[in-house]
C-alpha positions as CSV (number, residue, x, y, z in Angstrom):
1,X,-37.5,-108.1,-111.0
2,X,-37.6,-109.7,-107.2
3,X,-40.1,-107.8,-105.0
4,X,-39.4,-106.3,-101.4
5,X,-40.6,-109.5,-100.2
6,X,-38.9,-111.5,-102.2
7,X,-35.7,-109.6,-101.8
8,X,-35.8,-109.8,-97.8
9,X,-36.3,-114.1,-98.1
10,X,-32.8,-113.9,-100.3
11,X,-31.3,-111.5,-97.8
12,X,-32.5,-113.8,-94.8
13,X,-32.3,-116.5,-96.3
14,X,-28.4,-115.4,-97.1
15,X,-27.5,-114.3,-93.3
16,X,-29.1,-117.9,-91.8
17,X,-27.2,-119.6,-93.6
18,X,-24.0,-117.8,-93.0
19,X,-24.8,-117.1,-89.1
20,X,-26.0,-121.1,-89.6
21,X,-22.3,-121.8,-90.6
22,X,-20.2,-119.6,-88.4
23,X,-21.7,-120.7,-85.1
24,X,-22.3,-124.7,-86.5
25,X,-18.3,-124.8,-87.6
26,X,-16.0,-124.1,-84.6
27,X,-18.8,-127.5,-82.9
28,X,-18.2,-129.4,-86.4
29,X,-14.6,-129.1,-85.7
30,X,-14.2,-130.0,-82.3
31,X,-16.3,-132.9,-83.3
32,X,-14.4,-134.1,-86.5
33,X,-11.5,-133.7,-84.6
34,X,-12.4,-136.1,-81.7
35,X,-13.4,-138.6,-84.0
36,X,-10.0,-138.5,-86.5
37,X,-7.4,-137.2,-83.9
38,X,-8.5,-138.9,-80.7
39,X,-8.9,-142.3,-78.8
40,X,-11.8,-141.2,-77.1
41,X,-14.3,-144.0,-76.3
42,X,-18.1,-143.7,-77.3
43,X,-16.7,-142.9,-81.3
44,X,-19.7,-144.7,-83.0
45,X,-22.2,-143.0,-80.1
46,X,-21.1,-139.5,-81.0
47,X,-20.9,-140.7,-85.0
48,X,-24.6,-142.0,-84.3
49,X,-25.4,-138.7,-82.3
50,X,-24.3,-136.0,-85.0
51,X,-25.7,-138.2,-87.5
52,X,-29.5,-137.7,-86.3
53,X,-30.0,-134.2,-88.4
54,X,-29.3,-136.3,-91.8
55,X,-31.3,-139.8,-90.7
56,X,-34.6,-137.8,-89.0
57,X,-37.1,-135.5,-90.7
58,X,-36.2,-132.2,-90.3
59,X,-39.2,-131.7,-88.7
60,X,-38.3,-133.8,-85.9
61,X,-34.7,-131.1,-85.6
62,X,-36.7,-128.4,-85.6
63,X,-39.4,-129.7,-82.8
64,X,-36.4,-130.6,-80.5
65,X,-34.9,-127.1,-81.5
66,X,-38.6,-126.0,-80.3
67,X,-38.6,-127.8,-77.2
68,X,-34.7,-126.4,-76.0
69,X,-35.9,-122.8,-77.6
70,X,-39.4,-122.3,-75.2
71,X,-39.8,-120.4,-72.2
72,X,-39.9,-123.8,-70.6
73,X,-36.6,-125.4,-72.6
74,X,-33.9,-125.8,-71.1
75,X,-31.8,-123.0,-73.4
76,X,-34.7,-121.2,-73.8
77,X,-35.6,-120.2,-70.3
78,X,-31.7,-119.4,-69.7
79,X,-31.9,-116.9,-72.5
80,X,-35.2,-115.3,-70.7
81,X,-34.0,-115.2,-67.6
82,X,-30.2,-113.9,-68.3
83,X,-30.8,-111.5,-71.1
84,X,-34.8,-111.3,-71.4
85,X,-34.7,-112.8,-75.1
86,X,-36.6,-114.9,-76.7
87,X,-35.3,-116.8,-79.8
88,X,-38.2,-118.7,-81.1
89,X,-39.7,-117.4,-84.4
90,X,-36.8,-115.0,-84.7
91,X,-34.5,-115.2,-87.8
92,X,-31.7,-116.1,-85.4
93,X,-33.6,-119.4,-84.8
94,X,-34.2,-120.1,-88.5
95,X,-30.1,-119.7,-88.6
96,X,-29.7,-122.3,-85.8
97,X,-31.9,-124.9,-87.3
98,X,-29.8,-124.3,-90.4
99,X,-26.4,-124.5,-88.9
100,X,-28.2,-127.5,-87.1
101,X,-29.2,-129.3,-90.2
102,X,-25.6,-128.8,-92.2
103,X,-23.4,-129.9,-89.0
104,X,-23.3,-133.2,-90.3
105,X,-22.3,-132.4,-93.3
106,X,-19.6,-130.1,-92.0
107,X,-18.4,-133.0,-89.9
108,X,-18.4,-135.6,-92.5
109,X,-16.0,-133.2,-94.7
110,X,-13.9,-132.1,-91.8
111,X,-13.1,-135.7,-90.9
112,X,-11.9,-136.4,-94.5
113,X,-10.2,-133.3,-94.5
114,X,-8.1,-134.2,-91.2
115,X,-7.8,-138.1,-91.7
116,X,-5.9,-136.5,-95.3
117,X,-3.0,-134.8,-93.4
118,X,-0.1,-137.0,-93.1
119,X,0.0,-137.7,-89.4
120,X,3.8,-138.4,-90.1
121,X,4.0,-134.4,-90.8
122,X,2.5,-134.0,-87.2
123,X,4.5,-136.7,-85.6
124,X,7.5,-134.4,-86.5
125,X,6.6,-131.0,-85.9
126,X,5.7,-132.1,-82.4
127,X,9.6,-134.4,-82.4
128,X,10.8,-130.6,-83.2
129,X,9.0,-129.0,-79.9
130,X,5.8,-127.7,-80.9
131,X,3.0,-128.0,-78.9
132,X,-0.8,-129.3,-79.8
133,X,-2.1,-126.1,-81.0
134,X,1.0,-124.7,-83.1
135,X,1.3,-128.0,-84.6
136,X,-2.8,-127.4,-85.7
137,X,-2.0,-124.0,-86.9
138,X,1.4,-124.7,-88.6
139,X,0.8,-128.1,-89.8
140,X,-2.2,-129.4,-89.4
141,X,-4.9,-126.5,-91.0
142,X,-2.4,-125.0,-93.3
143,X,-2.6,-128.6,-95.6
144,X,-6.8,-129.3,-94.1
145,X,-7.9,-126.1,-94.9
146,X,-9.0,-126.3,-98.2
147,X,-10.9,-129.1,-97.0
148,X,-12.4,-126.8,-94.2
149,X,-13.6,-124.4,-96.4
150,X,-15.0,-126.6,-98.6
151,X,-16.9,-128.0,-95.7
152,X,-18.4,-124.6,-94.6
153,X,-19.4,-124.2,-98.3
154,X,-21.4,-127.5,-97.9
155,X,-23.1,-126.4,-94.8
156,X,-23.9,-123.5,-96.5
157,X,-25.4,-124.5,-99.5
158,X,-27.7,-127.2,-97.4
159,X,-28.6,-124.1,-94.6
160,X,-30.2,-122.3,-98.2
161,X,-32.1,-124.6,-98.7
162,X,-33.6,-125.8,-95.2
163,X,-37.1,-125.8,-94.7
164,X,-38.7,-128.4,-92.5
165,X,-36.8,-127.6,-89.3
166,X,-36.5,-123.8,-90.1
167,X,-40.9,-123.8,-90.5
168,X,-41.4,-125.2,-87.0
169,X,-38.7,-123.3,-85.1
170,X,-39.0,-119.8,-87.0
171,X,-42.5,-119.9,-88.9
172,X,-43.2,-118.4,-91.7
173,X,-43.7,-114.6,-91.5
174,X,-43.0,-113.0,-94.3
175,X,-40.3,-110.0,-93.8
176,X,-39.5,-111.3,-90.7
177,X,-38.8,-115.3,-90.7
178,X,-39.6,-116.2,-94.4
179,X,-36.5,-117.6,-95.9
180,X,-36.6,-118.6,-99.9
181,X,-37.5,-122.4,-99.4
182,X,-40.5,-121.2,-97.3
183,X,-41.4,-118.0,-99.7
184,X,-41.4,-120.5,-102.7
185,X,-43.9,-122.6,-100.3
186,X,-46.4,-119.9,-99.9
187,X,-45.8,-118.6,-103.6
188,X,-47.1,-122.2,-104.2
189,X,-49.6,-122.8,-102.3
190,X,-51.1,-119.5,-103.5
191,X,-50.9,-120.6,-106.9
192,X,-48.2,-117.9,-107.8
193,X,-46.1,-119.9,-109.8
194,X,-44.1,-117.3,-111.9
195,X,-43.0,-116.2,-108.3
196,X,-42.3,-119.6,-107.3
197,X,-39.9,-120.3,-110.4
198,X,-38.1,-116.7,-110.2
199,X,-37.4,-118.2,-105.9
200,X,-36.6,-121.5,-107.1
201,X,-34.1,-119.9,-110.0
202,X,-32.3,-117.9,-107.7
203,X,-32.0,-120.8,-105.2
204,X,-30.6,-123.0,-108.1
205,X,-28.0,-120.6,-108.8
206,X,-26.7,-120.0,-105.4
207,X,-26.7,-124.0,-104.7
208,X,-24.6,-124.3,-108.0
209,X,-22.1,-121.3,-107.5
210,X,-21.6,-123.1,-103.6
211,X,-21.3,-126.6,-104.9
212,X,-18.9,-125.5,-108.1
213,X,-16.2,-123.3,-105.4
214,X,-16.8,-126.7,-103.0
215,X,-15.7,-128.9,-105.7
216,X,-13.0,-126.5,-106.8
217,X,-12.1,-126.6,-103.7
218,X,-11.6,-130.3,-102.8
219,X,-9.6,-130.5,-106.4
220,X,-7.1,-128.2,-105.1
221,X,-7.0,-130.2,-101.7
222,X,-6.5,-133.3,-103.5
223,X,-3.8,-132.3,-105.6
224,X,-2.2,-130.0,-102.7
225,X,-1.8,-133.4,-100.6
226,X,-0.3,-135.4,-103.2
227,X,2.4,-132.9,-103.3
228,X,3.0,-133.0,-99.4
229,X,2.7,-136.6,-99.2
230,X,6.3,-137.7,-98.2
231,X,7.7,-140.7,-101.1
């Protein structure tokens, strides 16, 4: 059996990653779909830009998070002075460096995703009058959106399992900021190991249910776009 403290890292550890996701995938979109859809110039810049999080040691994410987070950062001192909040060592700030973290990931999948729709599908939706956006909603993300899916799935199994940006920005106070990579750290370093491997179980299963409906997933897309692919 998990104890109360145990049980709160899951649940936080749970609602990061998801708050992680939900506010990391509406930028990983707009950002997958400037490099597939667009001739924008400064491509390889932004690919080079979003790329950082998966290149750097999460430690360096989280001290940038840090520095745009503090009374003195540029977010941070907005957020005091608007709405009197503070976000550092909140749970909030453990779900930013988490959503942080798994935008490249999100991007990476949302670019094959889109480059995978027949732009010839697009071409003629738009020859038959419809405009950018219902041609995304009725052609484009209707055939992509397995692909999307799978994408968020990704960022969510790597916001689970975050830890060096998520320490830095968010700490590690248990019931409040203590996710399950940083509850198996202090289980460790206190020599608890039974609680370490009942942490590390649970994280193994929730990484393999996400990675098994990701790969389900981009099976279906797969076979889904062979059978909308024009002869």
């Amino acid at each position: 059996m998990l104890s109360s403290a145990e049980l709160h890292a899951l649940r936080l550890s749970l609602q990061a990653a998801s708050l992680g996701v939900l506010l990391g995938f509406p930028v990983a979109f707009a950002i997958a779909w400037a490099l597939v859809k667009t001739e924008m110039r400064g491509k390889l810049a932004l690919e080079i830009l979003v790329s950082f999080p998966l290149a750097l040691p999460p430690v360096i994410t989280g001290y940038a998070l840090l520095l745009l987070l503090s009374r003195e950062g540029v977010v941070g001192r907005f957020l005091n002075w608007a709405f009197g909040i503070d976000l550092l060592f909140t749970w909030i700030a453990a779900a930013l460096a988490a959503g942080l973290v798994s935008l490249p990931l999100m991007v990476r999948a949302m670019e094959v995703a889109l480059a995978g729709v027949d732009p010839r599908l697009e071409k003629a939706a738009r020859s038959l009058g419809a405009g950018p956006i219902r041609s995304l909603l009725t052609v484009t993300l209707p055939l992509a959106y397995r692909g999307m899916a799978a994408a968020a799935l990704l960022g969510f199994a790597r916001g689970l399992g975050e830890f060096g940006a998520t320490i830095v920005v968010a700490g590690n106070v248990p019931g409040l900021t203590q996710t399950l990579p940083l509850a198996i750290f202090t289980d460790l370093q206190a020599g608890d190991d039974s609680a370490a491997l009942r942490l590390v179980a649970i994280s193994v299963i929730l990484a393999a249910i996400s990675l098994t409906i990701h790969h389900v997933l981009i099976h279906r897309r797969g076979s889904l776009r062979r059978q909308w692919t024009p002869s």
